[in-house]
Backbone as XML, in Angstrom:
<?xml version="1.0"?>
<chain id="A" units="angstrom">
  <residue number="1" name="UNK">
    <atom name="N" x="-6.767" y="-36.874" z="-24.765"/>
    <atom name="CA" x="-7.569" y="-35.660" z="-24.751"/>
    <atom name="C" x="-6.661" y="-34.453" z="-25.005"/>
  </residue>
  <residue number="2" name="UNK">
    <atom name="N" x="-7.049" y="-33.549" z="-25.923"/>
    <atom name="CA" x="-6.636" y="-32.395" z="-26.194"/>
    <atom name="C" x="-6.888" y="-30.900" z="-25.199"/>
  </residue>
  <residue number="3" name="UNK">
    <atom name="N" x="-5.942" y="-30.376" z="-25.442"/>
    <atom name="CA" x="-6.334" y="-29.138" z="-24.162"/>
    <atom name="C" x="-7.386" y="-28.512" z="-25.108"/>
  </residue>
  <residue number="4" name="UNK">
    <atom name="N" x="-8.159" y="-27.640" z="-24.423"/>
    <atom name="CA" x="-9.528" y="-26.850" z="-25.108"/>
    <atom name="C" x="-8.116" y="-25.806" z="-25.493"/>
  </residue>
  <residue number="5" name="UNK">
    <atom name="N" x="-8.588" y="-25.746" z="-26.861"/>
    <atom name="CA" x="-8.112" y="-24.192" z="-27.986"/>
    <atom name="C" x="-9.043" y="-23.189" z="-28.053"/>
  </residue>
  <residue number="6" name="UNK">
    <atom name="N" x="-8.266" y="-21.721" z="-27.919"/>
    <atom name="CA" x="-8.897" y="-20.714" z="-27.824"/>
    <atom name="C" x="-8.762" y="-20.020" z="-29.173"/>
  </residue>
  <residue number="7" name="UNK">
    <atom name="N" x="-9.875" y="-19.726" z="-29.588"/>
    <atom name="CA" x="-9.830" y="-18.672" z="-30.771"/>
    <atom name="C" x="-9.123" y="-17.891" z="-30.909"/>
  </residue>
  <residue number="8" name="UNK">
    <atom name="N" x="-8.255" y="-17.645" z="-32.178"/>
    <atom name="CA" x="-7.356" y="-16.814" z="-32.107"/>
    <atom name="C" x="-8.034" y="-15.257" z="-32.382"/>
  </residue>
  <residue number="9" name="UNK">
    <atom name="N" x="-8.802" y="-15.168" z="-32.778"/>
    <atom name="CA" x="-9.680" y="-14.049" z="-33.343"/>
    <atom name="C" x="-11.091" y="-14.274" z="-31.985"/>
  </residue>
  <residue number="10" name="UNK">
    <atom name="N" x="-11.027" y="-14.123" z="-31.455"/>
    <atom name="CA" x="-13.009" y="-14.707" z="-30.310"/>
    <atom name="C" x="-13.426" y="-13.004" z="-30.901"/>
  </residue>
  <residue number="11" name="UNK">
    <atom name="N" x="-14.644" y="-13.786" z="-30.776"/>
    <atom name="CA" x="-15.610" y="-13.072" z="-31.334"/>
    <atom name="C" x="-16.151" y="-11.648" z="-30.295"/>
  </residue>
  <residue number="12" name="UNK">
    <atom name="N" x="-16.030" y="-11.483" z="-29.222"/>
    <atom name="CA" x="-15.649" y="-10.418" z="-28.029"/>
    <atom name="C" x="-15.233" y="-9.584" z="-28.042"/>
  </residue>
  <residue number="13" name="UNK">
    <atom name="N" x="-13.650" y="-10.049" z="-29.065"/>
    <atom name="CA" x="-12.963" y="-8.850" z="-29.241"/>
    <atom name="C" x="-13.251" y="-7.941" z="-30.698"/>
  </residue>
  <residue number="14" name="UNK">
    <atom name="N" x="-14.369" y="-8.171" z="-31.746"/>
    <atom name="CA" x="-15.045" y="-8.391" z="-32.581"/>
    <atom name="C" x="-15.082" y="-7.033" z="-32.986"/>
  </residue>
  <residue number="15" name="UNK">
    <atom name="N" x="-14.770" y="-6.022" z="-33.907"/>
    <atom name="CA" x="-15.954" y="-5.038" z="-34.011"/>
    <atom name="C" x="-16.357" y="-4.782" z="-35.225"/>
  </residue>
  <residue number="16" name="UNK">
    <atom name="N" x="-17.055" y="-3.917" z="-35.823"/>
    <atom name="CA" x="-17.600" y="-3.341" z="-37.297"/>
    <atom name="C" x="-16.853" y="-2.094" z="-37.385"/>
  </residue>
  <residue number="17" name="UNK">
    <atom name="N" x="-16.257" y="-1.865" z="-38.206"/>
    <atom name="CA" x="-15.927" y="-0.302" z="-38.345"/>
    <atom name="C" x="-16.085" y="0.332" z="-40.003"/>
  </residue>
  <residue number="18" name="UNK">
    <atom name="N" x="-17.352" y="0.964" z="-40.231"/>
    <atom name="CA" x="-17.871" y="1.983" z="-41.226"/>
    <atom name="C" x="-17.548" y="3.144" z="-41.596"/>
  </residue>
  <residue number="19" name="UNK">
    <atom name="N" x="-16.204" y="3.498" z="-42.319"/>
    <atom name="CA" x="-15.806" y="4.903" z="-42.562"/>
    <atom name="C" x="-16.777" y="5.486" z="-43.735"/>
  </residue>
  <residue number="20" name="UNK">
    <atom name="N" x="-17.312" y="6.620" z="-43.431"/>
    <atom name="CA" x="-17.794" y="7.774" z="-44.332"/>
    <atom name="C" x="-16.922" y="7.702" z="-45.420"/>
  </residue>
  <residue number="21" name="UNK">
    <atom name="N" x="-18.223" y="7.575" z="-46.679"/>
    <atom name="CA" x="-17.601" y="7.609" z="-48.435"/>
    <atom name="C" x="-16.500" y="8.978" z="-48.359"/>
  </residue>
  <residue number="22" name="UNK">
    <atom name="N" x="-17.198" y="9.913" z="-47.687"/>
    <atom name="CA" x="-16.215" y="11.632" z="-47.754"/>
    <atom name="C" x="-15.483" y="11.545" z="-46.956"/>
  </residue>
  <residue number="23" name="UNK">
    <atom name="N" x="-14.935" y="10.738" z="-46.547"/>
    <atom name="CA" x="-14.124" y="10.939" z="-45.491"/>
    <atom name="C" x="-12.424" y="10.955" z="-45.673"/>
  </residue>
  <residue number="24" name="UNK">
    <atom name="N" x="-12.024" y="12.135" z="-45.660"/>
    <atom name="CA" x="-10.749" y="12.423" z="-45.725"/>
    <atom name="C" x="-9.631" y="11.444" z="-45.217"/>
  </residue>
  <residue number="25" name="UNK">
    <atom name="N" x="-9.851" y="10.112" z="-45.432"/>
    <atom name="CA" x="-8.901" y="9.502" z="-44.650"/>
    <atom name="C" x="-7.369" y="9.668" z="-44.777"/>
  </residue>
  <residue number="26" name="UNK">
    <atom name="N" x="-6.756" y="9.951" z="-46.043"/>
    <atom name="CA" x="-5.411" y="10.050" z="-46.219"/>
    <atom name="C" x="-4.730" y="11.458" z="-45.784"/>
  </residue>
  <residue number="27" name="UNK">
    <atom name="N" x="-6.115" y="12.050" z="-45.057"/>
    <atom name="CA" x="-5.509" y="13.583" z="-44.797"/>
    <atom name="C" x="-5.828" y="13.687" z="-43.379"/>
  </residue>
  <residue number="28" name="UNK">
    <atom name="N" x="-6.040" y="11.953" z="-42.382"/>
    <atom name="CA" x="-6.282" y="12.088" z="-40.612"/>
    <atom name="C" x="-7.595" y="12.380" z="-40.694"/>
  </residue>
  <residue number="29" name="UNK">
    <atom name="N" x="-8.762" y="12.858" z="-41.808"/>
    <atom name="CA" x="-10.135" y="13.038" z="-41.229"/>
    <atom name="C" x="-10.817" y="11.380" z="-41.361"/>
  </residue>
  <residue number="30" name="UNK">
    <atom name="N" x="-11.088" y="11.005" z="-39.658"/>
    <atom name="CA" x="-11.765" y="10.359" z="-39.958"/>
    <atom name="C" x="-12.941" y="10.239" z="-39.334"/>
  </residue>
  <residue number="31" name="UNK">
    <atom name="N" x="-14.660" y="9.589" z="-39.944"/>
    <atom name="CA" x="-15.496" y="9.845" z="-39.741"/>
    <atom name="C" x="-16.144" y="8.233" z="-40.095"/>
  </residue>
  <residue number="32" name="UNK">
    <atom name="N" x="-16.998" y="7.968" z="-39.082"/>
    <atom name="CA" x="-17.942" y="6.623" z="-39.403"/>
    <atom name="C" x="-18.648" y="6.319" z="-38.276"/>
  </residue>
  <residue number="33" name="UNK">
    <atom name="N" x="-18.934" y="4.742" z="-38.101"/>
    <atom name="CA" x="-19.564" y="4.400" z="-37.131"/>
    <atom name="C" x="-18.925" y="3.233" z="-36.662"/>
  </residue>
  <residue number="34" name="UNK">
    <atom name="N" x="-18.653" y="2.591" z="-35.303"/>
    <atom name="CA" x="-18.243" y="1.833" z="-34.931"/>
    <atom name="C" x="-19.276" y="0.799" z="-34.064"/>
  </residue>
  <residue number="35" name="UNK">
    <atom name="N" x="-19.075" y="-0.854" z="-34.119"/>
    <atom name="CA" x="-19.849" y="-1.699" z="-33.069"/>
    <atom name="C" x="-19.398" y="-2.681" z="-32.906"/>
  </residue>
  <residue number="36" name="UNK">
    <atom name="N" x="-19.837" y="-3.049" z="-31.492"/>
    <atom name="CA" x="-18.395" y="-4.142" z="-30.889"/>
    <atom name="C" x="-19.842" y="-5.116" z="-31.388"/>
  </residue>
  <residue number="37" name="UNK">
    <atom name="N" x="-19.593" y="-6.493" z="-31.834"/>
    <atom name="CA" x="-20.207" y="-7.334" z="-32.416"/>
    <atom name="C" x="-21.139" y="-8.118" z="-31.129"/>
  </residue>
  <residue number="38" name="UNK">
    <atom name="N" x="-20.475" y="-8.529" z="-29.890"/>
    <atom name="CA" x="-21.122" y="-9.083" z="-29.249"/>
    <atom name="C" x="-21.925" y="-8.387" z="-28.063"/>
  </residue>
  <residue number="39" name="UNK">
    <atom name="N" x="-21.580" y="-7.030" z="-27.729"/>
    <atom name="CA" x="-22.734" y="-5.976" z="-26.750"/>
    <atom name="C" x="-23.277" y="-5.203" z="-27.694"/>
  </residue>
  <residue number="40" name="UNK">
    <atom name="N" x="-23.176" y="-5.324" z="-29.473"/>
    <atom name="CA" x="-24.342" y="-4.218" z="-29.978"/>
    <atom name="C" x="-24.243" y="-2.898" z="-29.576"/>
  </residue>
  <residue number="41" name="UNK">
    <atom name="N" x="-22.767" y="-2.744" z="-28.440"/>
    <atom name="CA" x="-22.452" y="-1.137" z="-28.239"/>
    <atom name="C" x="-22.428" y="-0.785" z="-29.371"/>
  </residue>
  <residue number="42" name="UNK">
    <atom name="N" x="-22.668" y="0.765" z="-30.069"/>
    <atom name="CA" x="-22.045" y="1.339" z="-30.790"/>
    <atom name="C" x="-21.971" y="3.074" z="-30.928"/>
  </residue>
  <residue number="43" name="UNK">
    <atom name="N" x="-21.205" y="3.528" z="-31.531"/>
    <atom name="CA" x="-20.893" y="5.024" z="-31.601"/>
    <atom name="C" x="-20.426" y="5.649" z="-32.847"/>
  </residue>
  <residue number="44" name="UNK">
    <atom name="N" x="-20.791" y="6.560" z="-32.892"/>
    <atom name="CA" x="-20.618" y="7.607" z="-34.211"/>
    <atom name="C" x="-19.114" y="8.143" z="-33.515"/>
  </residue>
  <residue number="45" name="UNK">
    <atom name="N" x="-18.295" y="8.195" z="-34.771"/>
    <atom name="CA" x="-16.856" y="8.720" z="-34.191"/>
    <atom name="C" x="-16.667" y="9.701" z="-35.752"/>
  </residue>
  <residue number="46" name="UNK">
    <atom name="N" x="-15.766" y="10.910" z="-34.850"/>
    <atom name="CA" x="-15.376" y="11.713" z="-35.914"/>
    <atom name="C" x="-13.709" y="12.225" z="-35.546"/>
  </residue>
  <residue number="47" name="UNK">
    <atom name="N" x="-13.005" y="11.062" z="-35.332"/>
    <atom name="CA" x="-11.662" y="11.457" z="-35.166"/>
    <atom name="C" x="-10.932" y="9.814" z="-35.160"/>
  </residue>
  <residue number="48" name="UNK">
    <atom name="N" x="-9.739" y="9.630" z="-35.480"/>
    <atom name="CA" x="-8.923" y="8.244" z="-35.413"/>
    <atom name="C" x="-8.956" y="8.345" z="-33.624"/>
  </residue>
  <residue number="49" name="UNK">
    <atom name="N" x="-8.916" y="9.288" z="-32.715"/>
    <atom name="CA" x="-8.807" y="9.361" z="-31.577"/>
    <atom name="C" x="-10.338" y="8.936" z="-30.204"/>
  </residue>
  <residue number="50" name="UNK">
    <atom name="N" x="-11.108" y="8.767" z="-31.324"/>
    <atom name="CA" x="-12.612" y="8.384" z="-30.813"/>
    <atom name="C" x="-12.778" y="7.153" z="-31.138"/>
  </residue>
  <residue number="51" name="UNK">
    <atom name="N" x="-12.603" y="6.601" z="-32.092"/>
    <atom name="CA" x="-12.869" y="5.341" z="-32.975"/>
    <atom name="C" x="-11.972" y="4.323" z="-32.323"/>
  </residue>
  <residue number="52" name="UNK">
    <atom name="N" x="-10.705" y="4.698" z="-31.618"/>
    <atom name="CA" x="-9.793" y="3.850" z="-30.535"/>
    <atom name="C" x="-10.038" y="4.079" z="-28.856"/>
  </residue>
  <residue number="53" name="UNK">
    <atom name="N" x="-10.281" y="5.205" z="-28.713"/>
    <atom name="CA" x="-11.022" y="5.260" z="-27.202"/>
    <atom name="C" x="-12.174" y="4.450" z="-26.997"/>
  </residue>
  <residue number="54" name="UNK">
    <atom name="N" x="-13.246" y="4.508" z="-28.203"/>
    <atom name="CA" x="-14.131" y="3.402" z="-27.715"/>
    <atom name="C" x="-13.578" y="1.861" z="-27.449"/>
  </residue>
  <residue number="55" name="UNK">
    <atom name="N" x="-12.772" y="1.548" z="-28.921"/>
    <atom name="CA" x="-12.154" y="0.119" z="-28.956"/>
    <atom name="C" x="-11.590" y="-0.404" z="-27.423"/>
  </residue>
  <residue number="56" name="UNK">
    <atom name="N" x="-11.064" y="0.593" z="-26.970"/>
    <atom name="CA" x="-10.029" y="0.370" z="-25.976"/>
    <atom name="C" x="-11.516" y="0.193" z="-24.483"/>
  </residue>
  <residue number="57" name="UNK">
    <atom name="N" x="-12.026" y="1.364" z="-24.516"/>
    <atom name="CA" x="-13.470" y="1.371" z="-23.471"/>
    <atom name="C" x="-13.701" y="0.032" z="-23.236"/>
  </residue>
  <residue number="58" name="UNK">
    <atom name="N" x="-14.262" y="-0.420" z="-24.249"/>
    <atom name="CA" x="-15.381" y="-1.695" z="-24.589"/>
    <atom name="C" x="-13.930" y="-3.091" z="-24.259"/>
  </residue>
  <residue number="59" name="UNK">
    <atom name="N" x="-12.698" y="-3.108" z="-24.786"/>
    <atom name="CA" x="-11.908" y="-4.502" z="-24.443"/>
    <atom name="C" x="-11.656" y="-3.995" z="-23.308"/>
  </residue>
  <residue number="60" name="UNK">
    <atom name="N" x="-11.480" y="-2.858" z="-22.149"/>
    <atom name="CA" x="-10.744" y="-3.103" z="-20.541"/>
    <atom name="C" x="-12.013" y="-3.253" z="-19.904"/>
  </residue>
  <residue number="61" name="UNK">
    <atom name="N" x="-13.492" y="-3.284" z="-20.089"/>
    <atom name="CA" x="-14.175" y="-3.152" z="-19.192"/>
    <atom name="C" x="-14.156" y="-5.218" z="-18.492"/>
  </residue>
  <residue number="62" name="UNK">
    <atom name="N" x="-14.367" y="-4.643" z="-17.482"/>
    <atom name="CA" x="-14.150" y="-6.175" z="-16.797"/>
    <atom name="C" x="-14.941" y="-7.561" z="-17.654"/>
  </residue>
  <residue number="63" name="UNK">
    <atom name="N" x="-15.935" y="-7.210" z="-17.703"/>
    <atom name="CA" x="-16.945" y="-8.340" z="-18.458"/>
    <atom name="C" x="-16.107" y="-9.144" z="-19.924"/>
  </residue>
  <residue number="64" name="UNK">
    <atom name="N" x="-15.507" y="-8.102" z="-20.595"/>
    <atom name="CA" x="-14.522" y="-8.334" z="-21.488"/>
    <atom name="C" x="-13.356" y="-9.028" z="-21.033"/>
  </residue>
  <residue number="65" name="UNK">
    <atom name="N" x="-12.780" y="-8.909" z="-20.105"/>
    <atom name="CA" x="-11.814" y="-9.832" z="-19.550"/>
    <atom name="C" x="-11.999" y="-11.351" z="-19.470"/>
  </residue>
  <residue number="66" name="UNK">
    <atom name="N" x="-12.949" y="-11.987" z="-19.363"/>
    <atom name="CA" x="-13.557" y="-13.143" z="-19.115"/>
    <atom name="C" x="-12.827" y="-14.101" z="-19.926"/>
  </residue>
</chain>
């Protein structure tokens, strides 16, 4: 018997991220929508500094630990 293998990618840690066609990316503007794949959370972000506060929100909350 083999030990159970864990996904190297699990689907939990999952998200969508949609940058705006106008979106200044090579000049720090950034603008889109973000969603974690398996709670259907999601949020409109208009900064690289929003778009990782959520990421980070959504993987420390306990349920995510599992």
């Amino acid at each position: 018997m083999t030990p159970k293998q864990h996904p190297s990618l699990p689907a939990k840690r999952a998200f969508v991220v949609q940058v705006q066609a106008d979106a200044a990316v090579g000049q720090g503007q950034w603008q889109g929508r973000v969603e974690h794949l398996v709670s259907y959370r999601a949020i409109r972000f208009e900064s690289l500094e929003e778009l990782l506060g959520f990421i980070v929100e959504v993987l420390t909350e306990p349920e995510a630990q599992e």
